[in-house]
C-alpha angles and dihedrals in degrees: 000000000000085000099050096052082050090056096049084049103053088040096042092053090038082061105035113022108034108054114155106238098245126132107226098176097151089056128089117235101262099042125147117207136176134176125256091264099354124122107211117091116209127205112215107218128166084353089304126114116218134187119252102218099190155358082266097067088036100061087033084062097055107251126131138211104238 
């Protein structure tokens, strides 16, 4: 149990308490973006782009490998 609260924890502040301060307005909520090379995978919400930390935020957030 102790892990799963841990979990919620680390995704919850990976979504809510830790957005890059970045404006993305000419992005749609929901948008996923990368840079050309780069590794790290952002999320756009509410005209902000947030990193997306893990596989973990990535699934919580609906999003599926295809």
């Amino acid at each position: 149990m102790f892990k799963i609260k841990k979990l919620l924890i680390l995704i919850l502040f990976g979504i809510f308490l830790l957005p890059l301060v970045s404006v993305a307005a000419s992005y749609s909520n929901g948008t996923l973006l990368r840079a050309s090379g780069g590794i790290k995978v952002y999320l756009i919400n509410n005209n902000v782009k947030r990193w997306v930390s893990s596989l973990e935020v990535f699934a919580f957030n609906g999003f599926k490998w295809r």
